[in-house]
C-alpha positions as CSV (number, residue, x, y, z in Angstrom):
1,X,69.1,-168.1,-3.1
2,X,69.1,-171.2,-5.6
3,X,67.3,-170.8,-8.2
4,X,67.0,-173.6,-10.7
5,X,66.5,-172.1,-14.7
6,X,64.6,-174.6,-17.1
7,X,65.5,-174.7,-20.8
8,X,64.9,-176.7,-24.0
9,X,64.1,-174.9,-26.7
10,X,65.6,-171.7,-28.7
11,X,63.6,-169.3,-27.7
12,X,63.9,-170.9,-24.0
13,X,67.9,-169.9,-24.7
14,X,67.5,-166.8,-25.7
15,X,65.0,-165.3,-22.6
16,X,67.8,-167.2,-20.2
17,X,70.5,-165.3,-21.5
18,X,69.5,-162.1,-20.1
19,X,67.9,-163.2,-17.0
20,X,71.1,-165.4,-16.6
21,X,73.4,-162.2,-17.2
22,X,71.6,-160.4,-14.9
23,X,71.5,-163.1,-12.0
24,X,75.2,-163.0,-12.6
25,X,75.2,-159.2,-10.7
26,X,74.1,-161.0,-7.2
27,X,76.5,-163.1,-5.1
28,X,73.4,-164.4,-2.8
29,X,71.6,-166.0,-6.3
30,X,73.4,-169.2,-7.3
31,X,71.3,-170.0,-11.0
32,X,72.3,-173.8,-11.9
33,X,70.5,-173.9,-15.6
34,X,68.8,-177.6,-16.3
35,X,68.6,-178.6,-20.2
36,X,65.8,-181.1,-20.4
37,X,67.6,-181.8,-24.2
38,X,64.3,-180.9,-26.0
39,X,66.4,-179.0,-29.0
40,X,70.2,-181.0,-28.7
41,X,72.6,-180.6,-31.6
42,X,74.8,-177.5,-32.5
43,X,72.5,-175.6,-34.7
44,X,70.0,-176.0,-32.0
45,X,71.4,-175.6,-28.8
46,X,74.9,-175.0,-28.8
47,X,75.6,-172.3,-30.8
48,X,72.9,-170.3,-28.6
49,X,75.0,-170.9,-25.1
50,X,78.4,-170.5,-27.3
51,X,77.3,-167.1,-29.2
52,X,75.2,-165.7,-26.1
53,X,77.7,-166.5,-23.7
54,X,75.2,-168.2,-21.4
55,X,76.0,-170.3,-18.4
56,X,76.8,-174.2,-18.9
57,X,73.8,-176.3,-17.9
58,X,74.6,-177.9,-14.6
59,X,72.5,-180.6,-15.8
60,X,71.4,-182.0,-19.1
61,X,68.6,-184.5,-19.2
62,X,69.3,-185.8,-23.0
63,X,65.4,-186.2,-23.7
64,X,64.3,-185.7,-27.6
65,X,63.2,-187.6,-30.7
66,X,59.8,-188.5,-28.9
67,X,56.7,-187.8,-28.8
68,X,55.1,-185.2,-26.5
69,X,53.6,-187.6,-24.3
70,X,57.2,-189.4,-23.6
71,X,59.0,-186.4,-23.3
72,X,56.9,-184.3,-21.0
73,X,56.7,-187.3,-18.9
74,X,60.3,-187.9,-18.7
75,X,61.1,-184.8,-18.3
76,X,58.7,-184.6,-15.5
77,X,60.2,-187.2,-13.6
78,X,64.2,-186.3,-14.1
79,X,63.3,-182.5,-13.5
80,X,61.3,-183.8,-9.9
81,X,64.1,-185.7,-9.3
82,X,66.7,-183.0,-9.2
83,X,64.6,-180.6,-7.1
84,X,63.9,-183.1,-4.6
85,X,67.5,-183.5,-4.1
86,X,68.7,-180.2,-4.4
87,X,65.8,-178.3,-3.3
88,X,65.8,-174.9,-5.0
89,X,64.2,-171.7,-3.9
90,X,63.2,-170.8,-7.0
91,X,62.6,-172.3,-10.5
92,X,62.2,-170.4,-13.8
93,X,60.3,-172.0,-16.8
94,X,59.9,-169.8,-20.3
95,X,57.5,-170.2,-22.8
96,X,54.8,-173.1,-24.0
97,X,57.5,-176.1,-24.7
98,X,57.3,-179.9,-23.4
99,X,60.5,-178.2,-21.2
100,X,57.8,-175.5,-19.9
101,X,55.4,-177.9,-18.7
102,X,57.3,-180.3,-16.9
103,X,59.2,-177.6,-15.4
104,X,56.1,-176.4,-14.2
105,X,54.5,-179.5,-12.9
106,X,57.9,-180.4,-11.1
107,X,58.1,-177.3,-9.2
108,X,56.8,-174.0,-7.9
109,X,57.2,-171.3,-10.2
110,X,58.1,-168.5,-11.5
111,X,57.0,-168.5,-15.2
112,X,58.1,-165.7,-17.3
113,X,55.9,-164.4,-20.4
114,X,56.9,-160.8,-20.5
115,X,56.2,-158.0,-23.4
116,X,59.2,-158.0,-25.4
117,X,59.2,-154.2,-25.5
118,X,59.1,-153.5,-22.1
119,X,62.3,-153.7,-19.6
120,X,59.4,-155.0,-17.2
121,X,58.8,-158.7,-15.9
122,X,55.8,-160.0,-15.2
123,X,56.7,-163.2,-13.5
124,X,53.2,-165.7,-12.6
125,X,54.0,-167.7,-9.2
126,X,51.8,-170.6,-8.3
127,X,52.3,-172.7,-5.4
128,X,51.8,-176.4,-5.2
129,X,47.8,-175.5,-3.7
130,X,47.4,-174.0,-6.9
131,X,47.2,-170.6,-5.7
132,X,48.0,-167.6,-7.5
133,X,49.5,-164.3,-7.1
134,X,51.7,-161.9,-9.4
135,X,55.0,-160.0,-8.8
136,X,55.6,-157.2,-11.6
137,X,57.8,-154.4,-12.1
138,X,60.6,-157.1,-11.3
139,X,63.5,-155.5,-13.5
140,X,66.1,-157.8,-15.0
């Protein structure tokens, strides 16, 4: 299975980390992470795939310093670029960034807003009809 992971943003790095560790247990799940570039420089970004040993993005879109407007949209159309060519099976957006959204409109998903204290995902799919339905008690 290939499943595409959307980040941008710290806290976007952080919830990757541990789904990307996980992932890492399964030879069928090949997890290619996409930086959209929404948080860029060392402080912001680096450090968190350095110290937290995540995964090197496979792709980095390099979009910052605009407004929202800009960046969603470019992100939108960079992110839908990729997954037309590489067709994932799967992609994973975290959180309420420009990242999360463009993610989202680029793809089916997966989106991840799960209680901190529990061990327990709830992971939201919609498909591109707009329909709904909920997987839970999917451990990572």
């Amino acid at each position: 299975m290939k499943i595409f992971t959307i980040v941008g943003a710290r806290p976007q790095f952080v919830k990757a980390a541990v789904v990307s560790r996980a992932f890492a247990n399964y030879d069928e799940i090949e997890e290619q992470i996409i930086h959209t570039g929404q948080h860029h420089d060392q402080n912001m970004s680096d450090i968190f795939f350095e110290e937290m040993e995540i995964p090197r993005p496979a792709y980095n879109l390099g979009i910052h310093g605009k407004g929202h407007g800009a960046m969603t949209g470019q992100m939108l159309e960079g992110l839908e670029g990729l997954f037309m060519r590489h067709q994932p099976d799967l992609v994973i957006v975290y959180g309420d960034t420009n990242s999360t959204l463009a993610g989202a409109l680029a793809a089916k998903i997966a989106h991840s807003h799960c209680p901190y204290r529990s061990r327990i995902a709830f992971l939201q799919y919609a498909d591109a009809g707009g329909s709904e339905s909920y997987f839970n008690r999917s451990r990572f």
